[in-house]
PASEBA-1860 file (N, C-alpha, C; in nm, 3 decimals):
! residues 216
1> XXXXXXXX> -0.551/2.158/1.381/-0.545/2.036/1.460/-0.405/2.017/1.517 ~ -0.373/1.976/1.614/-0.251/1.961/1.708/-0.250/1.797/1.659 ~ -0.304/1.715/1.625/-0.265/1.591/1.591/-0.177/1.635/1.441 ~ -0.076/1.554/1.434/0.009/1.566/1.281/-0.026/1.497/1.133 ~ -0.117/1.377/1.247/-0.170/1.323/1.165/-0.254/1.370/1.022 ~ -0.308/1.472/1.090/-0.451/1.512/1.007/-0.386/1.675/1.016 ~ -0.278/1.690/0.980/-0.229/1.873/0.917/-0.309/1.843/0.785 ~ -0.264/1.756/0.692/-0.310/1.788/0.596/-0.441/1.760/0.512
9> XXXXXXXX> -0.519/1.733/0.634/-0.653/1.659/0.595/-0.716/1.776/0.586 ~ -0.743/1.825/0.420/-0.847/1.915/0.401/-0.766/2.093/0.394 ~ -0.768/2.138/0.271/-0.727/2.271/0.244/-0.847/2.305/0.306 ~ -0.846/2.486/0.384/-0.934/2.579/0.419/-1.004/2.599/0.340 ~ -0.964/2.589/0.234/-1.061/2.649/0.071/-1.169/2.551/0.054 ~ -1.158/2.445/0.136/-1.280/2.375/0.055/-1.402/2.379/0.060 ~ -1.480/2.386/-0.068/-1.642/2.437/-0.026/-1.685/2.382/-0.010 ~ -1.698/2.237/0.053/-1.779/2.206/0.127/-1.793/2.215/0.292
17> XXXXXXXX> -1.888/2.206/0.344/-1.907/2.278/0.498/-1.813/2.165/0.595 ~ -1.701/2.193/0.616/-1.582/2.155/0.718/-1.676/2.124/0.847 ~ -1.735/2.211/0.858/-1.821/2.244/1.022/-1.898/2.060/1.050 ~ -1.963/1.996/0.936/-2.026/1.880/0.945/-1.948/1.798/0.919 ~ -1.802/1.800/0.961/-1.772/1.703/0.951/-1.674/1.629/1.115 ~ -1.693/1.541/1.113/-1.681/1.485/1.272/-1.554/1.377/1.201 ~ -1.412/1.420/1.283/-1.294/1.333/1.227/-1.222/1.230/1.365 ~ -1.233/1.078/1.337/-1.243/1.045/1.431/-1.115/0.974/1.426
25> XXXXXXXX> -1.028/1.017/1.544/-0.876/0.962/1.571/-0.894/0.841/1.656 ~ -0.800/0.755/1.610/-0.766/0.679/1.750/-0.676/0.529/1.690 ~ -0.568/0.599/1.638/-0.462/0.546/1.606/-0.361/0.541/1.732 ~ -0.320/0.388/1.786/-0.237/0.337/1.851/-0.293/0.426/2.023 ~ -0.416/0.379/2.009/-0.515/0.389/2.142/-0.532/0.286/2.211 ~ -0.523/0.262/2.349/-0.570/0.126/2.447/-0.699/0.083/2.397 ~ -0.739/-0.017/2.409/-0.911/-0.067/2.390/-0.987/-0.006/2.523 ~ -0.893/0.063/2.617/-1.035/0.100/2.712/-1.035/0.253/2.673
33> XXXXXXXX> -0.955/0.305/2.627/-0.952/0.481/2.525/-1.046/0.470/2.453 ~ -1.036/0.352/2.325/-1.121/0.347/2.198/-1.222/0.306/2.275 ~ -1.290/0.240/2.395/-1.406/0.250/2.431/-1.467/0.422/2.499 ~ -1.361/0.480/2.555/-1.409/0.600/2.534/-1.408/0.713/2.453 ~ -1.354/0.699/2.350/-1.328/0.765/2.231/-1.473/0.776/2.161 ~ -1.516/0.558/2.163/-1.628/0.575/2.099/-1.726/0.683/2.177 ~ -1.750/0.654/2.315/-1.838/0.723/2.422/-1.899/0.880/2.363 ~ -1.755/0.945/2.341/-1.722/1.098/2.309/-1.781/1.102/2.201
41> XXXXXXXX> -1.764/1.022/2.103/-1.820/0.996/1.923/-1.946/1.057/1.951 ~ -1.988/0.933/2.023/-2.161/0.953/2.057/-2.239/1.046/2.081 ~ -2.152/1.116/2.207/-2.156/1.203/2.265/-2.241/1.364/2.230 ~ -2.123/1.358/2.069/-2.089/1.457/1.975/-2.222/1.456/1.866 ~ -2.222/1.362/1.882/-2.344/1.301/1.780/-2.473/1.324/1.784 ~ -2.490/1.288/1.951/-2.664/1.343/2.056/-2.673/1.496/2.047 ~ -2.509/1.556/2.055/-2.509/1.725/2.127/-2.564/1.740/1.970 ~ -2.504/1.726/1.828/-2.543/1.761/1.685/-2.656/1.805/1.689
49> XXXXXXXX> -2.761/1.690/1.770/-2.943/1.716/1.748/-2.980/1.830/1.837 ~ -2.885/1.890/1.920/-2.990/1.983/1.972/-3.002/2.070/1.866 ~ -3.094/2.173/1.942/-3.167/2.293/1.864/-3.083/2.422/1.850 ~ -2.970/2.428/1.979/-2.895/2.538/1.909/-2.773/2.549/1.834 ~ -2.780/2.390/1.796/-2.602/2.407/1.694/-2.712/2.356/1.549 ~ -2.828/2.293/1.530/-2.888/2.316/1.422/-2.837/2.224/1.269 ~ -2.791/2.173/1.320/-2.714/1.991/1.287/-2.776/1.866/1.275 ~ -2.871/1.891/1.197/-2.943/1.739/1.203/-2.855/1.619/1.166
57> XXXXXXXX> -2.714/1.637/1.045/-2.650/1.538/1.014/-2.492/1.505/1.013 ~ -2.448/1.465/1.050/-2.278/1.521/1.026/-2.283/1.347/0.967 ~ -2.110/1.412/0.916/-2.037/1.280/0.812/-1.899/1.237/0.909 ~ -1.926/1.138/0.916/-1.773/1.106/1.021/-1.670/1.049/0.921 ~ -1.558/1.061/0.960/-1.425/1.016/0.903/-1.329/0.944/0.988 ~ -1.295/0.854/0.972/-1.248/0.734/1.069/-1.118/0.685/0.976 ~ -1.019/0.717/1.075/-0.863/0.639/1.028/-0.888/0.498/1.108 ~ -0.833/0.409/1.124/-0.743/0.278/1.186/-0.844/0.296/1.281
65> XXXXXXXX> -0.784/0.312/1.398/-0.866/0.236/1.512/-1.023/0.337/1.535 ~ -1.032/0.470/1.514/-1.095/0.551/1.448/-1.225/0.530/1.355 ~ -1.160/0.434/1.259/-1.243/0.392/1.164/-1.331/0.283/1.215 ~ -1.283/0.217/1.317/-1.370/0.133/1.414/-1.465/0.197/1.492 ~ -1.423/0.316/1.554/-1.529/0.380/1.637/-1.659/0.461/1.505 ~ -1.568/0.476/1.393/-1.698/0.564/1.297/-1.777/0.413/1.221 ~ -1.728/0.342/1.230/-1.808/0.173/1.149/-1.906/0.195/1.295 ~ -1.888/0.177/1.432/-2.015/0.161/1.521/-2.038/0.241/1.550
73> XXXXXXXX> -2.035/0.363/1.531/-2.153/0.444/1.530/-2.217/0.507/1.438 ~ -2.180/0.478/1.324/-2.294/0.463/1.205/-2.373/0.376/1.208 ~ -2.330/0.293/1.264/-2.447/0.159/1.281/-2.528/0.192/1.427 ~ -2.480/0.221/1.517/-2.602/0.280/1.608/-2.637/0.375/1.592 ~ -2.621/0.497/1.531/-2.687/0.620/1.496/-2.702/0.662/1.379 ~ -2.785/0.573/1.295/-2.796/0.601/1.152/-2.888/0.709/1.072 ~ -2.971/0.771/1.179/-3.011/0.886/1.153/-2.912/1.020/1.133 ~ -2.818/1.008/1.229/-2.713/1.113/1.268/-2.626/1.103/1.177
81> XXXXXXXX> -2.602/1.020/1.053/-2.454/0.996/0.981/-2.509/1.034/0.860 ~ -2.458/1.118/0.842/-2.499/1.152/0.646/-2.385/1.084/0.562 ~ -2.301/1.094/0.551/-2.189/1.000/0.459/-2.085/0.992/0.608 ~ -1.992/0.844/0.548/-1.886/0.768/0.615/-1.780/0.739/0.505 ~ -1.668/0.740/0.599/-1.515/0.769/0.543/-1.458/0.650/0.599 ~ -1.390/0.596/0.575/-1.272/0.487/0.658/-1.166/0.423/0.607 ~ -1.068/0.451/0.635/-0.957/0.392/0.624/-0.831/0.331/0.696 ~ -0.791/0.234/0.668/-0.681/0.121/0.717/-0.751/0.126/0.890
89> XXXXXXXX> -0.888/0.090/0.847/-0.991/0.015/0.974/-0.994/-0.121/0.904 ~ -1.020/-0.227/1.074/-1.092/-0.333/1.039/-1.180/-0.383/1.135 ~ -1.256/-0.526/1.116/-1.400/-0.507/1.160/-1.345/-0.662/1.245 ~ -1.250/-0.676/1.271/-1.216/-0.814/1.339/-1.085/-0.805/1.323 ~ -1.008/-0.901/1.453/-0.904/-0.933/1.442/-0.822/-1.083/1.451 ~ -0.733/-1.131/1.315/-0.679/-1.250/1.312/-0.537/-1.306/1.353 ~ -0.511/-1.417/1.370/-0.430/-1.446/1.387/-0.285/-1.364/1.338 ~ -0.307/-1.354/1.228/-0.223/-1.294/1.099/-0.177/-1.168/1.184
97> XXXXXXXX> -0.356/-1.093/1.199/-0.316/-0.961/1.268/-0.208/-0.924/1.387 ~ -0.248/-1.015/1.484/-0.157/-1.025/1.614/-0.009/-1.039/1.587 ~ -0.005/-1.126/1.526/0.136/-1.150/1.478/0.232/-1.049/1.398 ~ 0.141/-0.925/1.319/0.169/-0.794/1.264/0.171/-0.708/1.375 ~ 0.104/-0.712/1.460/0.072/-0.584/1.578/0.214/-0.614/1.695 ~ 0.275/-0.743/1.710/0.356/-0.792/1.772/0.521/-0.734/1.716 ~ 0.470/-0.734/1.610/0.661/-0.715/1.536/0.623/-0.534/1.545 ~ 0.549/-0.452/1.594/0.523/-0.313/1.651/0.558/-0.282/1.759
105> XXXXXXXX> 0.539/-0.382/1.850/0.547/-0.357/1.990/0.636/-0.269/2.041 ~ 0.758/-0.310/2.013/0.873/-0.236/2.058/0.929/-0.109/1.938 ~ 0.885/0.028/2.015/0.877/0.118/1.912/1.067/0.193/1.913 ~ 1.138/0.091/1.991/1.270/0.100/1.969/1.333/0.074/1.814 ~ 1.246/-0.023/1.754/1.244/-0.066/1.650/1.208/0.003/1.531 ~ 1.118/0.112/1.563/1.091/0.190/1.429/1.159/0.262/1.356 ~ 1.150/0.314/1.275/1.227/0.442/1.207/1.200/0.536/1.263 ~ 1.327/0.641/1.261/1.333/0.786/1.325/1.198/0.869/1.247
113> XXXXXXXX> 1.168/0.840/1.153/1.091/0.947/1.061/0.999/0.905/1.140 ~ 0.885/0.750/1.133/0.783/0.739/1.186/0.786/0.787/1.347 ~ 0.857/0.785/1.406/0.862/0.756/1.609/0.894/0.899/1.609 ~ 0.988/0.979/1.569/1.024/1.116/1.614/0.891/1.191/1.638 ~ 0.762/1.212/1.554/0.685/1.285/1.583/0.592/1.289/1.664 ~ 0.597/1.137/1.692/0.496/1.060/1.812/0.559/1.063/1.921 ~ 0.702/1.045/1.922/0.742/1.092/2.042/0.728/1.238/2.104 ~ 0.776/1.334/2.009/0.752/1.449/2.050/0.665/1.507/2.091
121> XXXXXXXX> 0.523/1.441/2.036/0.367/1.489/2.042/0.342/1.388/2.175 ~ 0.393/1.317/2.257/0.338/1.191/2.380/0.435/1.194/2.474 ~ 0.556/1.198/2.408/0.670/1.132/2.477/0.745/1.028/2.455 ~ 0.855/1.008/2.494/0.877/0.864/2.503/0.815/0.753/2.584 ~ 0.814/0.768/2.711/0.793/0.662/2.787/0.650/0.654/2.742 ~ 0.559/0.717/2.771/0.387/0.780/2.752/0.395/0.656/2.601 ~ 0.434/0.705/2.534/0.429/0.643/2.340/0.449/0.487/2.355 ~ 0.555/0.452/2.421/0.613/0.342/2.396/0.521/0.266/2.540
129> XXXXXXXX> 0.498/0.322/2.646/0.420/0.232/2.715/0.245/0.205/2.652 ~ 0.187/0.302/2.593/0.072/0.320/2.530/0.063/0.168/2.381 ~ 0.203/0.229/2.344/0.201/0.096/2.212/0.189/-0.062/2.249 ~ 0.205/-0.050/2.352/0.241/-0.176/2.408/0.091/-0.239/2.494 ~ 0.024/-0.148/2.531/-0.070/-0.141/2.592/-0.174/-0.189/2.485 ~ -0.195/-0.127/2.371/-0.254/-0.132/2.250/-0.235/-0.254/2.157 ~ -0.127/-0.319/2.150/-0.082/-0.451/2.092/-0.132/-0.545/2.200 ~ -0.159/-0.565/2.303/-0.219/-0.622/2.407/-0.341/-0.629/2.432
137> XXXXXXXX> -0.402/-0.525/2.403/-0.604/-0.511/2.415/-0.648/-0.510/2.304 ~ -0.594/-0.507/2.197/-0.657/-0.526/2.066/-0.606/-0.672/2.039 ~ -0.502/-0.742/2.082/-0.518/-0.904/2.067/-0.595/-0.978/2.082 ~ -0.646/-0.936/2.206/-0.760/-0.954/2.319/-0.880/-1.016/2.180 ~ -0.844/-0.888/2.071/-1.022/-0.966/2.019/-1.012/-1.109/1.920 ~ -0.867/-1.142/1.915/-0.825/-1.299/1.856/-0.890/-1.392/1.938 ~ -0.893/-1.390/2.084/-0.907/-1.493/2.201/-1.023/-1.554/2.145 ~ -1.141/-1.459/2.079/-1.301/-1.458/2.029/-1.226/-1.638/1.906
145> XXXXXXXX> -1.346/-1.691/1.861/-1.324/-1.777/1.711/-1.341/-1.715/1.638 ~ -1.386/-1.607/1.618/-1.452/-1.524/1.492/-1.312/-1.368/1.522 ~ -1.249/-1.321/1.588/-1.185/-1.238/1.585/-1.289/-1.127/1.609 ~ -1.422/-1.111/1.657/-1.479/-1.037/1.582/-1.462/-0.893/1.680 ~ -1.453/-0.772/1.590/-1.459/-0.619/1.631/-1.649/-0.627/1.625 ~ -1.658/-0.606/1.501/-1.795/-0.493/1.483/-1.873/-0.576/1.382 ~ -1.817/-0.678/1.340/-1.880/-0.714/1.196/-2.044/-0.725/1.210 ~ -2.024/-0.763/1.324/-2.239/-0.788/1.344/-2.299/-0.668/1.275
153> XXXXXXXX> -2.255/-0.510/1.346/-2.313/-0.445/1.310/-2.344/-0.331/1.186 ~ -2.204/-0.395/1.050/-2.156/-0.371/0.935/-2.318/-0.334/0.849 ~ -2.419/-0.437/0.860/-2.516/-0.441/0.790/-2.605/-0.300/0.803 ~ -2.586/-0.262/1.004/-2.683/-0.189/0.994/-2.664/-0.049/0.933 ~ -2.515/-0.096/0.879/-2.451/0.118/0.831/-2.573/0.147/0.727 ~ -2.613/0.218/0.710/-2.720/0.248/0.621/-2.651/0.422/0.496 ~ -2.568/0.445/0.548/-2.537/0.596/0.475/-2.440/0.552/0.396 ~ -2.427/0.647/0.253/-2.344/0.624/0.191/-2.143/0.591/0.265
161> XXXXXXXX> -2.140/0.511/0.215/-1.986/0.463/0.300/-1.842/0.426/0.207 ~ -1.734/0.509/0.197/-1.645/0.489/0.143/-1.536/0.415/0.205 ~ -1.464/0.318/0.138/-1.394/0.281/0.210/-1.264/0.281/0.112 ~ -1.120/0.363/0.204/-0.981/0.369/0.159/-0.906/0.260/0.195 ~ -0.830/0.223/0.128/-0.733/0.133/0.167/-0.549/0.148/0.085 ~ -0.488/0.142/0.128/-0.315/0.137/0.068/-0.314/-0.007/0.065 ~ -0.337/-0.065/-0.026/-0.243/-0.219/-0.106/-0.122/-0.250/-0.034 ~ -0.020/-0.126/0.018/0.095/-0.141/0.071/0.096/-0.132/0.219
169> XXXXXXXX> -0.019/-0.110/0.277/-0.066/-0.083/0.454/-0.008/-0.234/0.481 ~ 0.129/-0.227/0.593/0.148/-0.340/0.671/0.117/-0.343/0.750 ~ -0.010/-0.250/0.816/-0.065/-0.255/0.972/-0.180/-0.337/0.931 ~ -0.267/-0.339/0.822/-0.399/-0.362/0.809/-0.450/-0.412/0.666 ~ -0.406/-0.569/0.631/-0.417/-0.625/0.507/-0.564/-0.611/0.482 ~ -0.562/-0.608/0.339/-0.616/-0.551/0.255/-0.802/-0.619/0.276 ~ -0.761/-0.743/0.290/-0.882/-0.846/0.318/-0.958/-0.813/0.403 ~ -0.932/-0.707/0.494/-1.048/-0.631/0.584/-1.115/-0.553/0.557
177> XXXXXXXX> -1.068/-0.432/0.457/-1.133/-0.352/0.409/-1.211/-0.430/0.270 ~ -1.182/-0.522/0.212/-1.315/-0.607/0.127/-1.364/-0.639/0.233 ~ -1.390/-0.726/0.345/-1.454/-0.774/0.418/-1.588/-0.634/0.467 ~ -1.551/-0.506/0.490/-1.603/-0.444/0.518/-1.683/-0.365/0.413 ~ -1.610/-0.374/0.336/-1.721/-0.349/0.147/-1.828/-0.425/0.138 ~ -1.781/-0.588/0.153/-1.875/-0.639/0.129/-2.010/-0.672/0.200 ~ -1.955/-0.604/0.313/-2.097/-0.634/0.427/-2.158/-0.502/0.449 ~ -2.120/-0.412/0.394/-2.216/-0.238/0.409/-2.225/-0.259/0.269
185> XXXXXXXX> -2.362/-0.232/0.226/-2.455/-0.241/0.112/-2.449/-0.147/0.035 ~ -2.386/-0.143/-0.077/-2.373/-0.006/-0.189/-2.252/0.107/-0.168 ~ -2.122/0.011/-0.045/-2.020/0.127/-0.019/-1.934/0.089/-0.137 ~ -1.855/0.150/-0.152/-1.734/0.209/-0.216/-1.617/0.140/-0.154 ~ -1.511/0.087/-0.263/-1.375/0.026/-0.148/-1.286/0.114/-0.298 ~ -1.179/0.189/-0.269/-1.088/0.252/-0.327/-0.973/0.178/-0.290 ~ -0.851/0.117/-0.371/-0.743/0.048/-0.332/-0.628/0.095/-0.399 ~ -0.561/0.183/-0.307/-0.435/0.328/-0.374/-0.314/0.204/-0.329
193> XXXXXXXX> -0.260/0.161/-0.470/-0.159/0.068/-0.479/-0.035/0.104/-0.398 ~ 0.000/0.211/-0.398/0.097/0.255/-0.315/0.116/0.318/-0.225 ~ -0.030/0.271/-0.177/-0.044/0.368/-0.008/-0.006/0.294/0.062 ~ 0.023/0.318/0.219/0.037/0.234/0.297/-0.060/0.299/0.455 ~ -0.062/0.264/0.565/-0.116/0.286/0.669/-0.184/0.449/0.661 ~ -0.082/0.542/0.621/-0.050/0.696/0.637/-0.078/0.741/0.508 ~ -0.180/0.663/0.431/-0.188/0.730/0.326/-0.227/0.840/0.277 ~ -0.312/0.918/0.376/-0.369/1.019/0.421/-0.241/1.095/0.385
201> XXXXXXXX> -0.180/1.101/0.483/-0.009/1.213/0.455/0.053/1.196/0.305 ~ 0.080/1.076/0.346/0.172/1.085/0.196/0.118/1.114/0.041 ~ -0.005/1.102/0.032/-0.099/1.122/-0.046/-0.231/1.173/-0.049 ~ -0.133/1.297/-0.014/-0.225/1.393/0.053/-0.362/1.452/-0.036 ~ -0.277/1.534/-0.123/-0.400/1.570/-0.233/-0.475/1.475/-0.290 ~ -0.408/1.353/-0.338/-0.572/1.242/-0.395/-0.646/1.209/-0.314 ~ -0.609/1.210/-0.162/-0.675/1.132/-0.078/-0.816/1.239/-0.049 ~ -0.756/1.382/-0.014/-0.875/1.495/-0.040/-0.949/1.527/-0.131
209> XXXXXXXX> -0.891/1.517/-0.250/-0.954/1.505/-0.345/-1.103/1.405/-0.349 ~ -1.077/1.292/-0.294/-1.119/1.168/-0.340/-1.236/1.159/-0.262 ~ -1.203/1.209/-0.117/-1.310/1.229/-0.023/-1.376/1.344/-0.010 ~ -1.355/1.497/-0.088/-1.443/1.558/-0.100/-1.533/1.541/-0.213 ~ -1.496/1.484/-0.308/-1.586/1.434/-0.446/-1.677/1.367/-0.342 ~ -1.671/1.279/-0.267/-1.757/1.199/-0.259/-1.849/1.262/-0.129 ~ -1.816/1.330/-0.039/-1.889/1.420/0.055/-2.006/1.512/-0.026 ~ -1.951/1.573/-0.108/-2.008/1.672/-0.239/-2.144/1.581/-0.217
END
């Protein structure tokens, strides 16, 4: 994968079939991207059923904004989803949120460790006009009373559904991912005390670990 994000998502060795699994990016994406991001999801999802790739089911895996596009389309294609993954997703956005997505904006502000690789992989201008773009269309869903992303369609996830979360994620308090436990029926909420947004990277092996046990 050319994203950095996901180098370490998943040793080659692992026996379970890599091939079914559909990994869905879209961390610090515009809302009209993540509307075509989802599009592509779909897309990927219809091509699965034909007859010559022989795919009746794949398992999607959804980071952050990601994890929004794999929450709706498990819920519209619940034949097509054999198990669901998600982490530091949420299913609405609050006041609270905006006001977190705001102190982001200006990626002058970040640390060299986080921005160096995003720059290098986008650019500067590309990165920093995109972030800005993204703190702006995802506010957009506060304007709503309910904040709401997806929650309507939380109920209809029907496949087994795990949900990750870092205790220490300052992009995406914790109260979303219960919110999203508690409205998909029989999922899983895991809460890694010292993860934060990137828990994926920094915690690398439990996080694989944790999600191939449960793919298995």
């Amino acid at each position: 994968m050319k994203n950095k994000n996901f180098n370490q998502l998943f040793h080659p060795s692992a026996d379970f079939e890599i091939r079914r699994l559909l990994v869905v990016v879209g961390e610090q994406q515009q809302q009209q991207q993540n509307l075509k991001l989802y599009k592509h999801c779909c897309q990927l999802l219809k091509l699965a059923k034909t007859p010559a790739l022989k795919f009746k089911k794949f398992s999607l895996l959804g980071w952050s904004d990601g994890g929004i596009t794999a929450l709706i389309a498990a819920a519209k294609y619940p034949t097509l989803i054999h198990k669901l993954v998600v982490w530091g997703a949420n299913a609405s956005v609050t006041q609270e949120d905006v006001r977190i997505y705001n102190g982001i904006r200006d990626v002058s502000k970040w640390s060299e460790k986080v921005k160096k690789p995003l720059e290098e992989m986008y650019g500067h201008k590309y990165f920093a006009k995109t972030c800005e773009a993204w703190v702006d269309g995802i506010s957009r869903f506060a304007e709503k009373s309910d904040g709401n992303i997806c929650q309507q369609l939380l109920p209809d996830i029907k496949c087994p559904t795990f949900i990750i979360h870092g205790e220490k994620d300052a992009l995406v308090p914790q109260a979303h991912a219960e919110y999203i436990h508690k409205h998909i029926k029989g999922s899983r909420l895991l809460l890694m005390p010292e993860g934060k947004h990137n828990l994926h990277l920094r915690f690398a092996e439990d996080f694989n670990r944790q999600v191939e046990d449960f793919l298995h």
